[in-house]
C-alpha positions in Angstrom: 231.3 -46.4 56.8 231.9 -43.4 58.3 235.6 -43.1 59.5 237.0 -39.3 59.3 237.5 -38.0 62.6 237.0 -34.1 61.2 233.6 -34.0 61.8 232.6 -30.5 60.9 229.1 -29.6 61.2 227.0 -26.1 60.8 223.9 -25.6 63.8 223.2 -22.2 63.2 224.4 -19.0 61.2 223.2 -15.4 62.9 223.8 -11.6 61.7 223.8 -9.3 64.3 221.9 -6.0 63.0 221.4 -3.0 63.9 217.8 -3.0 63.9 216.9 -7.4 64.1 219.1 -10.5 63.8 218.9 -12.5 60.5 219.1 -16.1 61.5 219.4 -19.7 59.3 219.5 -22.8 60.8 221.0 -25.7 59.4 220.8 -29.8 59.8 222.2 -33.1 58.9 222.5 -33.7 55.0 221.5 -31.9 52.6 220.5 -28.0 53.2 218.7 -26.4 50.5 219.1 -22.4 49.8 217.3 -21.2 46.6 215.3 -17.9 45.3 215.4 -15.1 43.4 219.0 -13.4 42.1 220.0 -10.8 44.4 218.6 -11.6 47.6 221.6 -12.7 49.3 221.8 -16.3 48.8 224.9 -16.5 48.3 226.1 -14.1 51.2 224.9 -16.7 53.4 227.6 -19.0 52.2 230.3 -16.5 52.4 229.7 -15.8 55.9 229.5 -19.6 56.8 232.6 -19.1 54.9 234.5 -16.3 56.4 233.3 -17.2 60.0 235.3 -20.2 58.8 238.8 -17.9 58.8 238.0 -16.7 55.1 240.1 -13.4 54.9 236.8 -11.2 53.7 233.2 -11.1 52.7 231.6 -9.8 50.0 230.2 -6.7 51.8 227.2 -5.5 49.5 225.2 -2.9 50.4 222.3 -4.0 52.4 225.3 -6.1 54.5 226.9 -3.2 55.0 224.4 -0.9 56.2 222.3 -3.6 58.1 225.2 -5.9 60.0 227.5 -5.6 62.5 229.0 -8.3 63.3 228.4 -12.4 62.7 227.9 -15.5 64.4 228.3 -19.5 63.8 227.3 -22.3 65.9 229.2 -25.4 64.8 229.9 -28.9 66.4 233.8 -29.6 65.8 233.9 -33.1 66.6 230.8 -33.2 68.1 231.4 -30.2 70.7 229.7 -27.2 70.4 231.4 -23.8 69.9 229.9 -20.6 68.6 232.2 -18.4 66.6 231.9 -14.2 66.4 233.3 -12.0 63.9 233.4 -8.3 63.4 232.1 -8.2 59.8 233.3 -4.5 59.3 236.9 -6.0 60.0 239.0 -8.5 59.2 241.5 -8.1 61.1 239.9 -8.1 64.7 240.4 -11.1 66.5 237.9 -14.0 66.4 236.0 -14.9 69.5 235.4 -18.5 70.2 232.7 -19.1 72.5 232.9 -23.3 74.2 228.9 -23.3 74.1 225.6 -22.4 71.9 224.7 -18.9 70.9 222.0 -18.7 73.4 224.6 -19.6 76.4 227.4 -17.4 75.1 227.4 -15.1 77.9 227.7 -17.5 80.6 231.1 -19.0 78.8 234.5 -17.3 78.8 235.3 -16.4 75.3 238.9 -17.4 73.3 240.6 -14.9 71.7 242.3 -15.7 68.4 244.2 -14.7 65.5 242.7 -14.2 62.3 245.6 -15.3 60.6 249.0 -16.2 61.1 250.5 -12.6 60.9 249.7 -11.7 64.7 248.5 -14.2 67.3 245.6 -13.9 70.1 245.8 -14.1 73.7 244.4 -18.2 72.7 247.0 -18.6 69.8 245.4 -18.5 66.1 241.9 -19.3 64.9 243.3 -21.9 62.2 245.2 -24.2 64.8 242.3 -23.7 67.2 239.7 -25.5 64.2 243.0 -28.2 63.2 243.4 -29.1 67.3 239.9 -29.2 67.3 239.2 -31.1 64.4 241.6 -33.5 65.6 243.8 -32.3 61.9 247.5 -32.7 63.1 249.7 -29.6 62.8 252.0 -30.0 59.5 254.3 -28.3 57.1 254.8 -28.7 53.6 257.8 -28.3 50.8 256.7 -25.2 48.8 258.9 -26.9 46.3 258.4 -30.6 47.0 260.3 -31.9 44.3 263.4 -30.0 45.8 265.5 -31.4 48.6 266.1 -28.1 50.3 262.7 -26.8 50.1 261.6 -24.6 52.7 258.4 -25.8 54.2 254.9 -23.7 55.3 252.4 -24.7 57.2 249.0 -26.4 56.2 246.6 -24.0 57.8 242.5 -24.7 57.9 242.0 -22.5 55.2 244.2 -24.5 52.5 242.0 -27.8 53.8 238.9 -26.3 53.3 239.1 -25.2 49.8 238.3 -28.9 49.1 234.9 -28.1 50.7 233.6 -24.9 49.7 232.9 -24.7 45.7 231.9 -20.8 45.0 229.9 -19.7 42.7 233.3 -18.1 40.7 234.6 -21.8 41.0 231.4 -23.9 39.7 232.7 -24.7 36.1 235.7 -22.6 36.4 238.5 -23.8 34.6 241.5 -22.7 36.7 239.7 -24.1 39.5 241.6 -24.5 42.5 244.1 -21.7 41.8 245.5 -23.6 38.6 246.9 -20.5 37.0 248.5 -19.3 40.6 252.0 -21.8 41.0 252.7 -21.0 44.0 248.8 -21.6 45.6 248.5 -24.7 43.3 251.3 -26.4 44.5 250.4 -25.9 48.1 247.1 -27.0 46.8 248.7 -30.4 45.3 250.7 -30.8 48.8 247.5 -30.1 51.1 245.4 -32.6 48.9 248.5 -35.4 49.4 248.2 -34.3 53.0 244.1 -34.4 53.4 244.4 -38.1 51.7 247.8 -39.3 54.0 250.0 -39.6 51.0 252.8 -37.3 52.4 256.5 -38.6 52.5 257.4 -36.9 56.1 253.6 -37.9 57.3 254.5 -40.5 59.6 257.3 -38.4 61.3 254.9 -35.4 61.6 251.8 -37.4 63.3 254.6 -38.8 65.9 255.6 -34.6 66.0 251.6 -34.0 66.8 251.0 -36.9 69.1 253.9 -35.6 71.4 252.5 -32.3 71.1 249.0 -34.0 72.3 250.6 -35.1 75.0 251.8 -32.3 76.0 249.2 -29.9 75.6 247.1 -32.7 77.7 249.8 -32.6 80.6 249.2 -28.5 80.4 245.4 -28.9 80.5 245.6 -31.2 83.3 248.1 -28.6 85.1 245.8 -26.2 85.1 242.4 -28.1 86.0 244.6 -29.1 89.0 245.1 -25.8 89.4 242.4 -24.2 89.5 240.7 -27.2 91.5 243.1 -26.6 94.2 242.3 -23.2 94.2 238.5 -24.0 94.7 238.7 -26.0 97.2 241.0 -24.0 99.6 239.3 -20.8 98.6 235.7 -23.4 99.7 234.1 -22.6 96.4 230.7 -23.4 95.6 229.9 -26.5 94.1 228.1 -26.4 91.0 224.9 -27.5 92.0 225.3 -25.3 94.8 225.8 -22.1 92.0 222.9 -23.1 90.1 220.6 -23.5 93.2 221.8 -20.3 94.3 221.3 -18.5 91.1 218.0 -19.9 90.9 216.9 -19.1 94.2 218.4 -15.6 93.5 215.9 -15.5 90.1 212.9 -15.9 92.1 213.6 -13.1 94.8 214.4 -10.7 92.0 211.4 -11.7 90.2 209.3 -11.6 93.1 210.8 -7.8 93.9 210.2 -7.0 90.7 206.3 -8.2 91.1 206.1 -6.4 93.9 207.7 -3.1 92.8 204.8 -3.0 89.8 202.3 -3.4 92.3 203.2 -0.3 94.3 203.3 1.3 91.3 200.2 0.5 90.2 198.6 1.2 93.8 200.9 5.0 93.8 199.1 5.5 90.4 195.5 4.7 91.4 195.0 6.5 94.7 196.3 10.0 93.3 193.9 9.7 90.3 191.8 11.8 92.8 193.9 14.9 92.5 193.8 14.6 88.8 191.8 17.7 88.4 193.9 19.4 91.0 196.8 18.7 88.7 195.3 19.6 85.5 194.7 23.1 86.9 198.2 23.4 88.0 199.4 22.4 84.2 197.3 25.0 83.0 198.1 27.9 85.1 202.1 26.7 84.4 201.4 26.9 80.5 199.3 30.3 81.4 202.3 31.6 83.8 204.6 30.6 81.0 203.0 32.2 77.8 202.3 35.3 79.8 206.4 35.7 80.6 206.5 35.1 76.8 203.8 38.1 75.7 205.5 40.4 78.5 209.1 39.6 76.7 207.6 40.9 73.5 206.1 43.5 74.6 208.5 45.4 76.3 210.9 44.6 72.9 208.0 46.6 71.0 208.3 49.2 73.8 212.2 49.5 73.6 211.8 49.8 69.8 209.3 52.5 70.4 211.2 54.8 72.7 213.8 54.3 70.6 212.1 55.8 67.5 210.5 58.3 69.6 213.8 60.0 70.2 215.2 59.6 67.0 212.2 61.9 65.7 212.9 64.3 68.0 216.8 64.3 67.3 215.3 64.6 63.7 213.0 68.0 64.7 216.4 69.7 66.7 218.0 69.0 63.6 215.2 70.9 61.4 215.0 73.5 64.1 218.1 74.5 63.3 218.6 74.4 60.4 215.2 77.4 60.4 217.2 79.6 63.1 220.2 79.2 60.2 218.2 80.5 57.5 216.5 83.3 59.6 220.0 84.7 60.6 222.1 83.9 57.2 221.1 87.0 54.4 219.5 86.3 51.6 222.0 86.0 49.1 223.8 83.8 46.6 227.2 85.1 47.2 229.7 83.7 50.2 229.8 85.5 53.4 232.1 86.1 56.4 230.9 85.6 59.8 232.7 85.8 62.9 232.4 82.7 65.4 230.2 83.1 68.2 233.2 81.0 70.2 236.5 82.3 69.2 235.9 85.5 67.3 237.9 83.8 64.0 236.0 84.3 61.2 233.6 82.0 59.2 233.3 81.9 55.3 230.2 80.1 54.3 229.4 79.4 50.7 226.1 79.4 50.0 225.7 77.8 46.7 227.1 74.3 48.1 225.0 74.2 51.1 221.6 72.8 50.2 219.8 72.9 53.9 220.4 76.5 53.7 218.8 76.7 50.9 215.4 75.1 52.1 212.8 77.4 52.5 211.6 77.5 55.8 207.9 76.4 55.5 209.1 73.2 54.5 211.1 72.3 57.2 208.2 73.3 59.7 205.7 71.0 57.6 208.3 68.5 57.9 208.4 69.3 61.8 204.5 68.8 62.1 204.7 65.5 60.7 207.7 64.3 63.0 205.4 65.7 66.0 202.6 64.0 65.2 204.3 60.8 64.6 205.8 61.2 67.9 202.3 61.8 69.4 200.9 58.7 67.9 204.0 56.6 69.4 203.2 58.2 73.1 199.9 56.5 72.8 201.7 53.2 72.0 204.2 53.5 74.8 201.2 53.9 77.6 199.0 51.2 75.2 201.9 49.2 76.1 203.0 50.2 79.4 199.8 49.6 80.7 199.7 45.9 79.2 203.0 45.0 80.9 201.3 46.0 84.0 198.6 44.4 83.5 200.2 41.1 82.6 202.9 41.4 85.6 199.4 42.1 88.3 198.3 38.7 86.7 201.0 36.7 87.0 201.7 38.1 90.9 198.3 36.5 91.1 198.9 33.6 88.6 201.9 32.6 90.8 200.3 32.9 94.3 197.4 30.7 93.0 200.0 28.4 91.6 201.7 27.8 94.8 198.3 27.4 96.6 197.3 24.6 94.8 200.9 23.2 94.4 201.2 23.3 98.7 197.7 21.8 98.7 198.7 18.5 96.5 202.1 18.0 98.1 200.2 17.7 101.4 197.7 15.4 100.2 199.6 13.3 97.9 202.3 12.9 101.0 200.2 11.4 103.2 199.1 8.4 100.5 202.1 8.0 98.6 205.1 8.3 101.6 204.5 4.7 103.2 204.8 3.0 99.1 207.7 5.4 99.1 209.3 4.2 101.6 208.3 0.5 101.1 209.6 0.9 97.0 212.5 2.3 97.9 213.4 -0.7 100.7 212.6 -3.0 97.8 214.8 -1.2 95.0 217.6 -1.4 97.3 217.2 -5.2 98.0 217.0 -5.8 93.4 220.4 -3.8 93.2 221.4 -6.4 96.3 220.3 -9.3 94.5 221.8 -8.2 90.9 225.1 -8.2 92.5 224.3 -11.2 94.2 223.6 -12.5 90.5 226.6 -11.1 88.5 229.0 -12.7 91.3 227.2 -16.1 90.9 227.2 -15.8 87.4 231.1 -15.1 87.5 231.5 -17.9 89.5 229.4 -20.2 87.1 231.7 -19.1 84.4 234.7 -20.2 86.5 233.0 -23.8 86.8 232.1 -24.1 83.5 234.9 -23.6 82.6 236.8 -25.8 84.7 234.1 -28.5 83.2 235.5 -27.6 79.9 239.0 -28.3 80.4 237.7 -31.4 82.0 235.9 -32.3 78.6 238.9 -30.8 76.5 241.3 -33.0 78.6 239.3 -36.1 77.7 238.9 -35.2 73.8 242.8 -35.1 73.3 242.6 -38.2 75.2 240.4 -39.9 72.6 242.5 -37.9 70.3 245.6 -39.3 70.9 244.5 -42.8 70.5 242.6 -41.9 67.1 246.2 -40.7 65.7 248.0 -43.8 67.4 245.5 -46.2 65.8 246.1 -43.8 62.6 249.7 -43.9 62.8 250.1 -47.4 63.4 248.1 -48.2 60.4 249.8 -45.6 58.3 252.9 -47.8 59.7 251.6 -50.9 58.3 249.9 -50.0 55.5 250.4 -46.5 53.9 247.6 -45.8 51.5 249.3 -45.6 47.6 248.7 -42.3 45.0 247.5 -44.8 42.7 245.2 -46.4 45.0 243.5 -43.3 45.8 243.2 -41.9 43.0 241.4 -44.8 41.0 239.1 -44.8 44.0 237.9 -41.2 43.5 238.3 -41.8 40.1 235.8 -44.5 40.4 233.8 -42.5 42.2 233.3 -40.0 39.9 232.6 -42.4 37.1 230.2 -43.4 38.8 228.6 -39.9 39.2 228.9 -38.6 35.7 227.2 -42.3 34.8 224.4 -41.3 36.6 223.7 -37.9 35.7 224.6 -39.1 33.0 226.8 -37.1 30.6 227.4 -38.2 27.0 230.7 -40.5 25.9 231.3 -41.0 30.3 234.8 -42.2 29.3 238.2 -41.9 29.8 237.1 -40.9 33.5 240.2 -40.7 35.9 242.2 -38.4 38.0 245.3 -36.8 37.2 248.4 -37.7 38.9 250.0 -34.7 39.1 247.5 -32.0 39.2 245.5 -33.8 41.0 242.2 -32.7 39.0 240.3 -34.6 37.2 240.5 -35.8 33.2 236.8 -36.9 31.2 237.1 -38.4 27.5 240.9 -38.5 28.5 241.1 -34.8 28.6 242.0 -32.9 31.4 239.1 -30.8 33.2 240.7 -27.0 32.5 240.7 -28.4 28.3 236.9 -28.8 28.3 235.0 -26.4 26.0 231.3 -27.0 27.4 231.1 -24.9 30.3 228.0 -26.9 31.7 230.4 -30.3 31.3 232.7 -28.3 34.2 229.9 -27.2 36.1 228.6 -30.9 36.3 232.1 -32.0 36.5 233.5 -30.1 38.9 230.6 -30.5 41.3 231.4 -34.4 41.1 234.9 -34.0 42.1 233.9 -32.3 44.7 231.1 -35.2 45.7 233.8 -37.5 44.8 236.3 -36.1 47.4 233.4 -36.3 50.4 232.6 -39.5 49.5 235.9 -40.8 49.6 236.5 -39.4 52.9 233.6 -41.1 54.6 234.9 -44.2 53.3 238.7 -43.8 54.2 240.9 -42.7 56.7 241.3 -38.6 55.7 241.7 -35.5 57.4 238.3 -33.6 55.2 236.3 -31.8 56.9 232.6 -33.6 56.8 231.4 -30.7 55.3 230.7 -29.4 51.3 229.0 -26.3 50.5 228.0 -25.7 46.6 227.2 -22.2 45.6 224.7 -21.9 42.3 224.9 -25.7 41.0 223.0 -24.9 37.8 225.4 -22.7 36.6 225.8 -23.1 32.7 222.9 -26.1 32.6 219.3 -26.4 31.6 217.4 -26.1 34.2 213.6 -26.1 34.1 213.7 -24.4 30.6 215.5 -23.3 28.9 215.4 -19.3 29.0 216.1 -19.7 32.7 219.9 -21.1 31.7 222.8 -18.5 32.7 224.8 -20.3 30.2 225.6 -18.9 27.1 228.1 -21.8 27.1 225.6 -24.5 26.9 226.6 -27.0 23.9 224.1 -28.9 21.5 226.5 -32.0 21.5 226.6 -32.3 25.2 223.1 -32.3 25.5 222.9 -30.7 28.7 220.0 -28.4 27.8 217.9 -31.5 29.4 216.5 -30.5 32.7 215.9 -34.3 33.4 220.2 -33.9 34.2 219.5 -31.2 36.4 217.2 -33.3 38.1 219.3 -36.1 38.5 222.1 -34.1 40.1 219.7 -33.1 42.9 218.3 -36.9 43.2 222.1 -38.2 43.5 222.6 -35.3 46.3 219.5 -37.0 48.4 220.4 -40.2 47.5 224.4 -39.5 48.9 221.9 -37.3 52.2 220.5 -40.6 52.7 223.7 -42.4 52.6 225.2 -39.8 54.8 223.4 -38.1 57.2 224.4 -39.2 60.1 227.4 -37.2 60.4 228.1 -35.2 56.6 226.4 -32.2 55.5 225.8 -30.7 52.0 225.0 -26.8 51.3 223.8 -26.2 48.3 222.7 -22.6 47.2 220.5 -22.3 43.9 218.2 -19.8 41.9 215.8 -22.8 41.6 215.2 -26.4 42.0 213.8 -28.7 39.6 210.1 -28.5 39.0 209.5 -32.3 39.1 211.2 -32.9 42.3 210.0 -29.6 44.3 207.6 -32.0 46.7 210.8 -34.0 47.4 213.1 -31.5 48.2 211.1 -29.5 50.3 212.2 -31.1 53.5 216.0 -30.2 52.7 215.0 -26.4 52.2 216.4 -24.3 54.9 216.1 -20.7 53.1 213.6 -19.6 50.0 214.1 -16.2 49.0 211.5 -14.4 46.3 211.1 -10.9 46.0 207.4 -11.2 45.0 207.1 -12.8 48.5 206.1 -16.9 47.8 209.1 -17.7 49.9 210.1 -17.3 53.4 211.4 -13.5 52.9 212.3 -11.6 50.2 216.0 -11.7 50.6 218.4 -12.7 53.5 218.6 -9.2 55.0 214.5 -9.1 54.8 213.9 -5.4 56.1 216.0 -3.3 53.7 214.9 -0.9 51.3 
């Protein structure tokens, strides 16, 4: 049954933090992600989404702040490849590692474009998934029913909007870009591609199987190569790497034992000088407070002798302004003096001269005061003088005693501790010998595995290139018809809205030239019931995997469903978003919400071996919680019944 050959499958999403990694692991069929609004549910599928080439991701706030960047183990055709992305920006280049996220570092990483705008040092990250995919490299008309056309490229991105249905796209009218012309015809031409209904598809597979062939004659060059330059450099085998690594594991681990142990010993036998030690910390903390009281006290003696002789500039000043008085007369009127100096003559008016006009027994009260302050701060200057001294005898003493006890430790503690010493530092030098022992192995290991990888990619376009010769012969023979494929996903959705069932399931078909499909004969983006294009659209969607696994097509194996209960009744009917939820449909019945979730473990069921659903939901229905609990991969609730409270579990 299952014949698509773009076998798309999610292991493992991780977001690097900056404080913990948030991790969710996914399996075969259907993945369940439900909880509580706002607890990042649907952040999980936008970074599956834009570790898939997606230009952004919604970066709320707790993503912001918490992430740095993101990563994505997938199997593309069954090989494993983990895929990194700075979440902060776009436009970095993507890093594909060829192994799991646990074995990243032992792999050589590609570098890749994020779009087609600027190219890595690997080429860009959408032909990288098509090549890998086994999806051949083609171009479309952007107006196909022009001759002349110019053509564009069908890049990952275009493919995979036939597998991701958002959460702004579950029951949206213009879904698929309808309103955009330009986007909805590549849309048309991408689905024509995806379903092998192109004109020029035959001439473009026989474009891609030459460039297969080529690309395998480059591999093969360079495994050749690089196996040539092995062997004449007499490289290591592989086995002989690992055994050499390993050995190299054991001797550091050993060194490492055996380093602890003479630390352990080093810290035991000098226990004994504990007390000795002690002493020496407190006469350090004593030595060191004491420089700190002798620091402020010879501040408080600066300040002193400072204001010492400012009071006596102030008594000079007073003194003579008293010999003034005494020799100037006692009168009111100006006088003449001659200079004592230069014989020129003086006039002094006495009126404007207040000192002068002090009387005298006031400026020698004044004086008394000023002395005796003065004799108060002589006995602070010897109060402090002497403390100085006394603190600089003590720490004469303090530091002698120090030095002492010091000399005595060294001595002791030299005679135990030199042979460990010696013996640590012999065994120290060996673990910096044996980690560049390891790095070099480890180099080297990288160097094998990836020669084994272009051994492996070698023999994938191999297998490749017969798939698309098998493909194009039949394609040859027997090109699939428009109107064969679509009454077959058609039927398929019949079928579907049967089973949920909707009211009046007729008129069911898809429409030829949109490519979208038409209920009661009406075409999706003209039905009023918003639930009727949630359930719709989700069954086109179903309708399009199913097909695939039953034809030859080029979609990925992989659907992702954000919020499927948008607009319908789920458990009750206060817990509807919908405001759009019509009487007449009678999609207010939760038993339709439960039968959308038993058709998705029924089509699990059917196809698990290979296919994968993702569906992300505030809630699943209450009769068929028991059941779906083994397809629950996330439950978010911030009153704390689920796993965590929210995707990013430690913010604020």
């Amino acid at each position: 049954m299952i014949k698509s050959s773009a076998k798309l499958k999610i292991n493992k999403l991780e977001l690097i933090g900056r404080d913990k990694n948030y991790i969710v692991e996914f399996h075969n069929g259907l993945n369940i992600i439900y909880g509580d609004s706002d607890t990042g549910k649907s952040s999980i599928l936008n970074l599956v989404n834009y570790l898939l080439g997606s230009k952004n991701v919604y970066m709320y706030e707790e993503l912001e702040v918490h992430g740095t960047d993101a990563l994505l183990e997938v199997l593309l055709n069954d090989e494993v490849f983990t895929i990194k992305r700075n979440i902060h920006n776009a436009n970095d280049f993507i890093e594909v590692y060829p192994s799991n996220i646990e074995d990243m570092e032992n792999t050589f990483p590609l570098q890749l474009g994020p779009d087609y705008k600027k190219a890595g040092s690997d080429g860009f990250f959408s032909d990288f998934l098509l090549e890998s995919l086994n999806i051949p490299l083609v171009e479309v008309k952007q107006a196909p029913t022009k001759p002349d056309s110019k053509t564009i490229r069908v890049s990952f991105r275009d493919i995979f909007k036939f597998c991701y249905l958002n959460q702004d796209d579950v029951g949206n009218k213009d879904i698929l870009d309808r309103k955009n012309f330009v986007v909805f015809t590549k849309n048309k031409e991408t689905f024509k591609f995806i379903h092998n209904l192109l004109d020029t598809q035959i001439l473009q597979m026989e474009k891609e199987l030459g460039e297969k062939r080529r690309k395998r004659s480059e591999i093969l060059e360079e495994y050749n190569i690089v196996t040539s330059f092995l062997r004449d450099t007499r490289f290591d085998t592989e086995d002989s790497i690992n055994h050499t690594l390993q050995q190299t594991n054991l001797e550091l681990n050993f060194i490492e034992s055996e380093i602890s142990k003479i630390n352990a010993t080093l810290l035991s036998d000098t226990n004994k000088f504990e007390n000795l030690r002690q002493d020496i910390f407190l006469l350090e903390k004593q030595i060191n407070e004491s420089h700190t009281e002798k620091a402020i006290k010879e501040t408080q003696l600066e300040q002193n002798i400072r204001l010492k002789k400012e009071y006596k500039k102030d008594i000079d000043k007073l003194e003579a302004s008293i010999e003034v008085k005494e020799i100037i007369p006692d009168t009111e009127e100006e006088i003449d003096l001659s200079c004592p100096v230069c014989d020129g003559s003086i006039v002094i008016d006495l009126k404007d001269n207040p000192i002068i006009q002090y009387e005298p027994e006031i400026l020698k009260n004044e004086i008394k005061k000023l002395k005796l302050r003065i004799n108060d701060i002589d006995g602070l200057i010897i109060e402090q003088r002497n403390a100085i001294y006394l603190i600089e005898d003590n720490l004469i003493r303090w530091k002698r005693q120090l030095g002492e006890y010091k000399n005595t430790l060294d001595m002791n503690t030299k005679e135990i501790i030199s042979p460990y010493l010696a013996q640590r530092d012999e065994l120290t030098s060996k673990r910096a010998a044996l980690h560049e022992t390891k790095q070099r192995v480890l180099y080297f290991q990288k160097i094998r595995t990836k020669l084994n990888k272009l051994n492996q990619s070698a023999e994938t376009i191999v297998e490749q290139i017969a798939e698309l010769g098998e493909k194009l012969e039949e394609l040859k023979k027997d090109t699939p018809e428009l109107e064969k494929v679509i009454n077959d996903i058609s039927d398929i959705l019949s079928e579907y809205l049967n089973t949920i069932p909707i009211r009046n399931a007729h008129g069911i078909s898809i429409n030829k030239n949109s490519f979208l499909p038409i209920v009661r004969k009406k075409d999706y983006y003209n039905l009023t019931s918003g639930g009727l294009r949630t359930i719709v659209s989700v069954g086109y969607f179903i309708s399009l995997l199913i097909y695939g696994a039953k034809n030859n097509s080029y979609l990925p194996t992989l659907l992702m469903i954000d919020t499927i209960g948008k607009y319908l009744g789920t458990n009750n009917i206060a817990s509807s978003t919908s405001k759009d939820i019509a009487d007449d449909e009678e999609l207010k019945d939760p038993k339709k919400y439960g039968n959308l979730y038993k058709y998705l473990i029924n089509l699990s069921e059917t196809l698990s071996e290979t296919y994968q659903i993702i569906v992300v939901d505030n809630q699943l229905p209450s009769d068929l919680e028991n059941q779906l609990t083994q397809y629950v991969v996330k439950h978010f609730s911030v009153d704390g019944v689920g796993d965590s409270k929210g995707f990013i579990d430690n913010a604020e």
